[in-house]
C-alpha positions in Angstrom: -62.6 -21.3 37.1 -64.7 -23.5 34.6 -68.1 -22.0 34.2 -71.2 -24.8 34.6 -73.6 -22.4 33.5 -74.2 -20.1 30.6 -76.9 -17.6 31.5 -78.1 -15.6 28.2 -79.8 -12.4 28.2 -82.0 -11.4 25.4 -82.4 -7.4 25.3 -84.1 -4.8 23.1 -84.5 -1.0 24.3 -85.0 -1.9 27.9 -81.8 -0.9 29.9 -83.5 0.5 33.1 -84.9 -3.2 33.3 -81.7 -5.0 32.5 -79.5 -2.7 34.9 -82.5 -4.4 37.5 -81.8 -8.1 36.5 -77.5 -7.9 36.0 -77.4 -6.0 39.3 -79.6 -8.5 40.6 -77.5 -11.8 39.8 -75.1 -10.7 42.3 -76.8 -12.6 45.0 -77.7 -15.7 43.5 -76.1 -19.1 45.3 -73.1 -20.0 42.9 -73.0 -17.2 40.7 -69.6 -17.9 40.9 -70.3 -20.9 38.2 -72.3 -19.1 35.6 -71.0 -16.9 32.9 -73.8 -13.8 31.8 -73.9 -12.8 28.3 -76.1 -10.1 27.4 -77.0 -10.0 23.5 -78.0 -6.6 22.6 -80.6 -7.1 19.5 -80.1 -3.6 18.2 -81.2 -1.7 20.6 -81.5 2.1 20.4 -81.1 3.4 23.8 -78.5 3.3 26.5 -78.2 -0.6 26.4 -74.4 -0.7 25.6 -73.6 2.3 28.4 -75.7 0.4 30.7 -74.2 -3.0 30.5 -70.3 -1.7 30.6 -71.5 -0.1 34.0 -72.7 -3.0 35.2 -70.1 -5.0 34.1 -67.4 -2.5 36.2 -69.4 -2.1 39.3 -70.1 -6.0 39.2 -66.3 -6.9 38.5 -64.9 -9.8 41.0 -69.1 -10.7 41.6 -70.5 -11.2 37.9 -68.7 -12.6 34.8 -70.6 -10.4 31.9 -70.2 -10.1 28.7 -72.1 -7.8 26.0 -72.5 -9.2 22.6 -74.4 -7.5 20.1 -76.5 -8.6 17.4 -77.5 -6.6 14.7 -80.1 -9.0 13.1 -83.2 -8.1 14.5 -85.2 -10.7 16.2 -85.3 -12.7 19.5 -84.1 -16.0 17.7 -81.4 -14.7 16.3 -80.3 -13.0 19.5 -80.4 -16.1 21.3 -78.5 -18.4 18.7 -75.8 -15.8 18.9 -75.8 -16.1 22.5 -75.7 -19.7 22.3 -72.6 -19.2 20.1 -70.6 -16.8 22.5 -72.1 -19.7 25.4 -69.2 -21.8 26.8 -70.9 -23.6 29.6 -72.6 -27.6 29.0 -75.7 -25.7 30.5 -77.2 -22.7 28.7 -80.2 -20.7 30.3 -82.3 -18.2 29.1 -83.3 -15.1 31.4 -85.8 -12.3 30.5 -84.2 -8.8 31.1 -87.2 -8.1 33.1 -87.0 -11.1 35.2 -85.1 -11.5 38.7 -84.5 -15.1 40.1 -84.5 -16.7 43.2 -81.3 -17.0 45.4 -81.1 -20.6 44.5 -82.2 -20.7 40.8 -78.6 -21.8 39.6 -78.7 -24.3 41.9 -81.8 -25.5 41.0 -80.8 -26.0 37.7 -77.5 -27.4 37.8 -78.5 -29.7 40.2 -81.2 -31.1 38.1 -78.9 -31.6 35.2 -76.6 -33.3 37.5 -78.8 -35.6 39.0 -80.3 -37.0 35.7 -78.4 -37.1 33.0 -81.0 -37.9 30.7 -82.7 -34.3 30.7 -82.2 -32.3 28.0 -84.1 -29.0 29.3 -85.9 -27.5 32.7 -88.0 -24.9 33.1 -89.8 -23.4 36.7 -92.3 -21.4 37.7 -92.7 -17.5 36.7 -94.6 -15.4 39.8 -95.8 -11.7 37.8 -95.0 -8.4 39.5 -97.2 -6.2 38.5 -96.6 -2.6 37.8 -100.3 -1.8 38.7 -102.9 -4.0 40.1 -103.8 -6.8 39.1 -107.1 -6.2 36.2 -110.0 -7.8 37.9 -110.2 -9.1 34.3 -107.4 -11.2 33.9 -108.5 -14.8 34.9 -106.3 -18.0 34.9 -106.6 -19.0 31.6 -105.2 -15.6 30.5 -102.0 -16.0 32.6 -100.0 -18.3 30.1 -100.1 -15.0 27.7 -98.4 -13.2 30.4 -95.9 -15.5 31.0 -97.3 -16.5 34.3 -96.8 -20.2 35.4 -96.9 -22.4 38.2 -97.6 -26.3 37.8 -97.3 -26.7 41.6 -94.7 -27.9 44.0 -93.9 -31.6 42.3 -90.9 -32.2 40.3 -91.9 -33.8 37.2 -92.1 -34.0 33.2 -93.9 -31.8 31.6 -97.3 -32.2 30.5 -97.8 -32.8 26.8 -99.0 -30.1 25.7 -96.9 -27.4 28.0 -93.3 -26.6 27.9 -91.0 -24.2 29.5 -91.1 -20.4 28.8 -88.6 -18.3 26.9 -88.2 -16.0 30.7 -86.9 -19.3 32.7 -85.8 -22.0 30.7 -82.3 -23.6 30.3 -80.6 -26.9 28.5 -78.0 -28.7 27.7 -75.5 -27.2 25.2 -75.6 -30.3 23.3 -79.5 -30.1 22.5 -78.2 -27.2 20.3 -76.1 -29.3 18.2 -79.2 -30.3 16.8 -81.2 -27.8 16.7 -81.1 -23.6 17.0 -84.2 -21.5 17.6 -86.0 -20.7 13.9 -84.9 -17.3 13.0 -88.4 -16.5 10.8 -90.3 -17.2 14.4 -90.0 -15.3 17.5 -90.4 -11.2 18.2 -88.4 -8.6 16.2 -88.6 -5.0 17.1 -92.2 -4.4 19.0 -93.9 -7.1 16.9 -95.4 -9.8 19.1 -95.2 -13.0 16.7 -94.0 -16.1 18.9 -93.7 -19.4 18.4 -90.1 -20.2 18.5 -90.1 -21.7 21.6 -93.2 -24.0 20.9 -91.4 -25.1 17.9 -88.4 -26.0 19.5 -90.0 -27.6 22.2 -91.8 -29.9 20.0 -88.5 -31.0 18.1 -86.9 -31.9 21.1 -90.2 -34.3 22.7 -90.6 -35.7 19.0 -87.1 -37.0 19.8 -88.4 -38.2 23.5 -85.8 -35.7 25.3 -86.4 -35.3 28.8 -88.6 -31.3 29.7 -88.3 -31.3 33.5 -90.3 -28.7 35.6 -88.8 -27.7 38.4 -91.0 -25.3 41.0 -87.6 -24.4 42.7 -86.0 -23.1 39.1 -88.0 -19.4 40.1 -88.1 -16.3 38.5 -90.3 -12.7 39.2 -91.1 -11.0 35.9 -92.0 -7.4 35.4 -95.4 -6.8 33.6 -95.6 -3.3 32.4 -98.8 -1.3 33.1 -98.7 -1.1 28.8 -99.2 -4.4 28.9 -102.3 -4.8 31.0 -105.0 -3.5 28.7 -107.7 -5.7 26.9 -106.2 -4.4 23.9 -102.3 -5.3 24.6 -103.9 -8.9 25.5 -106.2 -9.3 22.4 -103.3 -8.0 20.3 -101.1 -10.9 21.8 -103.9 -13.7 20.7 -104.0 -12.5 17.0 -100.2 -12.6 16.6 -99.9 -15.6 18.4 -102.5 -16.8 15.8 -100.5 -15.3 12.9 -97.5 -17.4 14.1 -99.2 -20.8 14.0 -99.6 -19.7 10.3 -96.5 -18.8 9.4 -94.7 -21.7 11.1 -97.2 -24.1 9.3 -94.8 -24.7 6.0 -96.2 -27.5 4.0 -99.7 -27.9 2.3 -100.1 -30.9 4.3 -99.6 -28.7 7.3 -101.8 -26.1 6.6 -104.5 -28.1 5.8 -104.1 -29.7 9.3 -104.4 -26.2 10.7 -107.1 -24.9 8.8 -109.0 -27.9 10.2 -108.2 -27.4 13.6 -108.7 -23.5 13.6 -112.3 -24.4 12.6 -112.6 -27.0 14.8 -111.7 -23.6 17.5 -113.9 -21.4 16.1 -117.1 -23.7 16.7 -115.4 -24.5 20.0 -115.4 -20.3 20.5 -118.8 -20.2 19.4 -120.3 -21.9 22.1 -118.4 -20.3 24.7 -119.7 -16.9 23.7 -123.0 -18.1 24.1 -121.9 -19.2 27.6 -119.6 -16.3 29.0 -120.8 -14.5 31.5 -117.9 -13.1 33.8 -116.0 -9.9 32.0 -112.6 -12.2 32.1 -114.7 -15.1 30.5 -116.0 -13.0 27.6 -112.0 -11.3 27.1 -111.0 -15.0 26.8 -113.4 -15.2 24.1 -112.4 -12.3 21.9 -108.9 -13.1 22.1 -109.0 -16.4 20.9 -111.3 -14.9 18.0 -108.3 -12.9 17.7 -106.3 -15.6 17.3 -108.5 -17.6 14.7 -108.5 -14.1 12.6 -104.6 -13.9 12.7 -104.8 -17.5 11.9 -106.8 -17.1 8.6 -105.3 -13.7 7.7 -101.7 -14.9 7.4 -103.1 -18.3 5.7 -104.1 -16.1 2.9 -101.0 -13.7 3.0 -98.9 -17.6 2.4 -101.3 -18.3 -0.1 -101.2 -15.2 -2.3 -97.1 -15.5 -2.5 
């Protein structure tokens, strides 16, 4: 049977997690349609043993495949899994992430019905190893991968896009254009900006970004993960990588600009913060301007 639907799992050292999501797949509606590829990025643990089991206790249910890529680095493990993709629709899963029962449909039907979108992406509830911290307010979510834009179909709004954990497109988008290798995590680093990068390719070429609130995934956040620490770690990488994506003079200059433009912006809200969330918010997006700077120079000096 002719696969619609390439789903492409990203993995690194997390097989207990993946066993979860592959295991998981078996119940979505019309899983029959969708090929899995899992692209092992290097990992060191059980990843390999774990995904041949699944693939024999899965046989008849789940089409898997394991690729593995030895280059280390999220972008490079999904443009080989867009290589080893044979479907007109490619979606990208976290391997901590578990979908609805009609997230396939969801997205094939959205690429059905309108042929002029080039990519979807839906809403991704957390589940939370421990409690929620009483400090983590909404603007902190995006960070965490948490989104929900409400219960409306609709474009995206300009300056959001879909997230690396549930997103999916046309195969032909990737004609174009592949995910920029020197972006993205590698290893435990927590650069980004891959995704932001592509993203802004593809509206510069006004392609349709749908949201979908039916397209919807749960994803695992680690009790490592919900520290103040872990979360002002995030903002200065995330920093870091709007320097290092910012090539040209011209485009540093622009940032340099706008990162100052922030930091006066970050001034007054320290004077105004008075909530424990509200004063987090503020250190991590002085995080941010000081990974900002500090990779400006590190471009500078070579």
């Amino acid at each position: 049977m002719l696969k619609q639907l390439s789903i492409v799992i990203c993995t690194y050292n997390r097989a207990p997690l993946l066993e979860r999501t592959l295991l998981a797949l078996r119940e979505l509606k019309r899983i029959e349609e969708a090929e899995v590829i899992v692209v092992d990025n290097n990992s060191s643990d059980d990843t390999a043993v774990v995904v041949r089991s699944c693939i024999e206790r899965c046989r008849g249910q789940l089409d898997i495949q394991y690729v593995l890529e030895r280059k280390q680095g999220l972008s490079a493990a999904r443009n080989t899994g867009i290589k080893a993709a044979c479907s007109g629709i490619i979606a990208f899963l976290d391997d901590d992430a578990i979908p609805v029962h009609g997230w396939i449909h969801a997205i094939l039907e959205a690429f059905e019905q309108d042929p002029r979108t080039a990519a979807v992406g839906g809403i991704v509830y957390p589940n939370f190893e421990t409690e929620r911290p009483s400090w983590l307010i909404k603007p902190l979510e995006l960070p965490y991968t948490i989104v929900n834009l409400g219960s409306e179909v609709r474009p995206y709004p300009k300056k959001l896009y879909p997230v690396g954990a549930n997103m999916a497109f046309r195969s032909t988008v990737f004609e174009r254009f592949s995910f920029p290798e020197e972006l993205g995590r590698k290893g435990e680093s927590l650069t980004s900006g891959e995704e932001s990068w592509l993203f802004d390719r593809l509206k510069k070429q006004r392609m349709l970004i749908t949201y979908l609130p039916s397209m919807t995934v749960h994803h695992f956040i680690s009790r490592e993960r919900l520290t103040k620490e872990w979360i002002a770690k995030r903002y200065y990488y995330q920093g870091l990588s709007y320097a290092f994506a910012s090539r040209t003079t011209a485009a540093k200059l622009k940032l340099v600009l706008l990162t100052c433009m922030k930091a006066v912006y970050v001034f007054g809200e320290l004077l105004l913060s008075r909530s424990e969330g509200s004063r987090l918010l503020v250190q991590c997006r002085r995080e941010s301007i000081r990974g900002t700077f500090s990779n400006l120079k590190f471009i500078n000096r070579s």
